[in-house]
N, C-alpha and C positions, 0 to 999 in steps of 0.2 A: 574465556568461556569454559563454563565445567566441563569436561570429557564424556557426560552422559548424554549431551548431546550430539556428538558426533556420533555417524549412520556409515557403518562399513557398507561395502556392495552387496550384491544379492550374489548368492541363495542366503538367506539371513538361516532358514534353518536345513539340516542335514541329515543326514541317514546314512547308518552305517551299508543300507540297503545297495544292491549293485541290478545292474539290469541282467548281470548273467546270474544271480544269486536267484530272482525270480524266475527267471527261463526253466532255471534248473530245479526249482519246486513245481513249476507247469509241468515240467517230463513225468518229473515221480509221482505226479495229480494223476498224470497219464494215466501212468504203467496197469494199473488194474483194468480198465478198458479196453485197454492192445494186449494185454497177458490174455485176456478171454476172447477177444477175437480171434485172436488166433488159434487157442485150445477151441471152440467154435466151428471156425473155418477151414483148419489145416494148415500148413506151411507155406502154399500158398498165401496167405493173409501175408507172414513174416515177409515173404518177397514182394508182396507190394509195399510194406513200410518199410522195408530197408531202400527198394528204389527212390520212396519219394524223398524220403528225408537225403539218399546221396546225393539226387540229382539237385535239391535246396543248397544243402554244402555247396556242392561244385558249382553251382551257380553265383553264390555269393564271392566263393573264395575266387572264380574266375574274373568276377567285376570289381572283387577289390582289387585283383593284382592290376588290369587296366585305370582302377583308378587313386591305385599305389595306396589302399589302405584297407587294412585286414578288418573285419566285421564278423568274422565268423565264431571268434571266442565267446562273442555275447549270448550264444547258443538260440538267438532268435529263430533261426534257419530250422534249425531240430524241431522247435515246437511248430513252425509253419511245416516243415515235411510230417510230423508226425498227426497233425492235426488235417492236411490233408489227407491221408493213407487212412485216416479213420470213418473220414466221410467220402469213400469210395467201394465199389461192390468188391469184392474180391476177385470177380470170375473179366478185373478189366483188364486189359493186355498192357504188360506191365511197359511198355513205351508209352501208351497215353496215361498211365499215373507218372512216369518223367517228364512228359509234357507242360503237365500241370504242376508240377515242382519248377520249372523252370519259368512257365509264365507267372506263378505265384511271388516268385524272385525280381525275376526280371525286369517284369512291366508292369506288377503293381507296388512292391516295392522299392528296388533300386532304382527306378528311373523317376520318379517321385520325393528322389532326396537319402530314400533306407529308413534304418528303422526309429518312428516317431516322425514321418513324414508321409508316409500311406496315408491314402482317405479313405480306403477300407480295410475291409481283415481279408489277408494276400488268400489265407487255406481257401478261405470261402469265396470267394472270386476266382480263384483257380477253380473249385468243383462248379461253379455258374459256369465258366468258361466251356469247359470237359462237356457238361450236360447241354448245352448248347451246340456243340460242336461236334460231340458222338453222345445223342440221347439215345441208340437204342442199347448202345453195350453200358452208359453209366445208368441206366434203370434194370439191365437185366441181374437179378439177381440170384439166379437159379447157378448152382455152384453143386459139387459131391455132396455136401449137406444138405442140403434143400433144395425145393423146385418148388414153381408155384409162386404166388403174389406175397406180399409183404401183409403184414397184421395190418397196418391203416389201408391198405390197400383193398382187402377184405372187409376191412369196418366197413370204408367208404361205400361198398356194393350192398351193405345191408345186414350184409352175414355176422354170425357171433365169431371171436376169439378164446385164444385161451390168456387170459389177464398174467397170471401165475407164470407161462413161459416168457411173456413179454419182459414181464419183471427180472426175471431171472437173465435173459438173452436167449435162448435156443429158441431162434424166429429168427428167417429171413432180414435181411438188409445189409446196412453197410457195415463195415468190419465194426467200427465203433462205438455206433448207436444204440446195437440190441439189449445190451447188459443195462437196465438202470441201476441197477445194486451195486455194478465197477463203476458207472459215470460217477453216482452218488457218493461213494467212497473216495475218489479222487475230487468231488467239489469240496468235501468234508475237510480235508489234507488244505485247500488254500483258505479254507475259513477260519480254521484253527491258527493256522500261521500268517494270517491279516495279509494274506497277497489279493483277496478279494472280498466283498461282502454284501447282504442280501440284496440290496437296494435294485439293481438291473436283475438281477436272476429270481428275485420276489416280488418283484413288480411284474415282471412279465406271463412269470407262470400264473400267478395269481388271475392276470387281465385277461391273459389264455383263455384258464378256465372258466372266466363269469362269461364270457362272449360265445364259447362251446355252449354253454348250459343256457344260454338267452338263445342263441342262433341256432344249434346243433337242432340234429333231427330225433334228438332221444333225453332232449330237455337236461334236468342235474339229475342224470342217473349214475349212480357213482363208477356199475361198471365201466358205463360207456366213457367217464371223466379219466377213470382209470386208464383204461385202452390207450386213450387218448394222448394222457401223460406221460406213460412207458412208451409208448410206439415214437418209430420217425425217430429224427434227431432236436429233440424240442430240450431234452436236458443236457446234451451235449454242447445244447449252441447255448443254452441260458447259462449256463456256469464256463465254459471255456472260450467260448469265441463274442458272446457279447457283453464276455467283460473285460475283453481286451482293452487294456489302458489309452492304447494311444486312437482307437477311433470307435472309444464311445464316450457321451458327455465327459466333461471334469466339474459341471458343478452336482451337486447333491440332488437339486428338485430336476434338473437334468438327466442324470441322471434315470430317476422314476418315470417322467416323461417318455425317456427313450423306452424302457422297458415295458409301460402299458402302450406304446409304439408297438412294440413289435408283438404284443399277447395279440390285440387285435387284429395284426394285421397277419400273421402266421394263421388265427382261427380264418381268417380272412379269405387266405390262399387252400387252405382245410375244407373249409363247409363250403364255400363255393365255388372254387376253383374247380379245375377239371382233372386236376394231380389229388393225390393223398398227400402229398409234403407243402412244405412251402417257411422254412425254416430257413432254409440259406438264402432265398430271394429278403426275405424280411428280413435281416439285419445286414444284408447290402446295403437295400433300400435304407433301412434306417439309419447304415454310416454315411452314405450321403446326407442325411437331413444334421445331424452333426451339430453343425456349423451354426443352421438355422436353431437348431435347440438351447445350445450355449449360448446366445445371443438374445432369446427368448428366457434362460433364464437366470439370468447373469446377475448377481446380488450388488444391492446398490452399496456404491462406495460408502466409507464411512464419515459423515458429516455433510452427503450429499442428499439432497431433496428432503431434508429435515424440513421442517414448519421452521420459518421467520421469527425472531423473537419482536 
């Protein structure tokens, strides 16, 4: 029999790609984000992402040594501590952002298998956790820079903003959210280098904003889409946390699904919920359904369910 028959084992195809080589373009997606929060917030901000991300390390590198094998080069740990310390106020006491680095490690990812065995994204479950557990210190936001509510927070009451600072970050919130211009800079950085692409992060904002503008109480007013768009952690999570590889779809119309998933249901927890956020509930929620989505959109094999000759 020819040789062009024979079928080596899988992976049939490969990449020079490494999962620490993506870790480590997530960090420097980072960096503009965390570089302004903290010019922003003070040094402060710095001490809380330095705790969270050490207390990720030492979590990891602790459960690998119990379970005799090191995980921490892969630098997954870094983007889960840096990505929590981003969606945390600054004024929290820097023991409950280690907290949440450790339960981020711990219990949603190492006891789950580690990394590519999570059923959610660990940053975002550790700040559900936190905000469940101490809502009044992970909502107060009032810090040496600012007092006072948050710009959605405002929206929500009725009041105007100022669009222009939302944009830029000098507004209230969590260290990493307020900047769209550093979020946007750092989504721009994994677009260009194909670590991610619009499909979850364009579908979502997209579905976001037709449901704001169907539902909202200020119809397609572009300020108020604006506001809308800048404020909160909506570009944060649409570009770095719900396009995390290992728990969001892996087929393509999955994908989209998941992402006009979570526009809806982020306006969802927005317009009628009783918070001004609701960003990190919605793509829990949505890594839970997961399972259901790729199963729902799972493309037919080839040669299967073809018409009968």
């Amino acid at each position: 029999m020819s040789d062009m028959f024979k079928v080596s084992s899988n992976p049939h195809i490969r990449s020079k790609v490494t999962t620490s080589s993506i870790m480590l373009a997530v960090i420097i997606a980072l960096l503009p984000a965390t570089g302004f929060g903290i010019y922003n917030f003070g040094i402060r901000a710095l001490w809380v992402v330095l705790v969270t991300v050490a207390s990720t390390l030492l979590t990891e590198f602790l459960f690998g040594l119990y379970r005799k094998k090191t995980t921490i080069t892969d630098l997954s740990a870094v983007v889960t501590g840096l990505l929590l310390a981003l969606n945390l106020p600054v004024s929290i006491p820097l023991w409950m952002a280690a907290m949440g680095g450790v339960f981020a490690i711990l219990v949603v990812k190492m006891l789950f298998g580690g990394l590519g065995q999570n059923f959610m994204n660990p940053a975002l479950a550790a700040r559900c956790f936190l905000l469940i557990s101490f809502p009044s210190q992970m909502t107060n936001f009032n810090c040496d820079v600012y007092t006072g509510a948050t710009p959605l927070a405002v929206l929500k009451a009725g009041e105007s903003v100022n669009i222009v600072d939302m944009v830029i970050g000098k507004t209230a919130g969590t260290i990493g959210e307020t900047s769209m211009i550093a979020i946007v800079i750092g989504a721009c950085f994994l677009l260009l280098t194909g670590i991610i692409d619009l499909k979850v992060p364009g579908s979502y904002i997209v579905s976001f904003l037709l449901f704001v503008g169907l539902f909202g109480p200020c119809g397609f007013d572009p300020a108020y889409l604006s506001a809308q768009l800048a404020g909160g952690g909506l570009m944060l999570g649409a570009f770095f946390m719900a396009t995390d590889y290992v728990t969001r779809p892996i087929t393509a119309k999955g994908q989209i699904v998941f992402g006009i998933f979570l526009g809806v249901l982020t306006g969802i927890f927005r317009i009628f919920g009783p918070g001004a956020e609701g960003v990190s509930y919605a793509i829990i929620i949505g890594n839970l359904l997961v399972p259901l989505i790729e199963k729902m959109t799972k493309p037919t094999a080839f040669g299967v369910g073809g018409r009968k000759s």
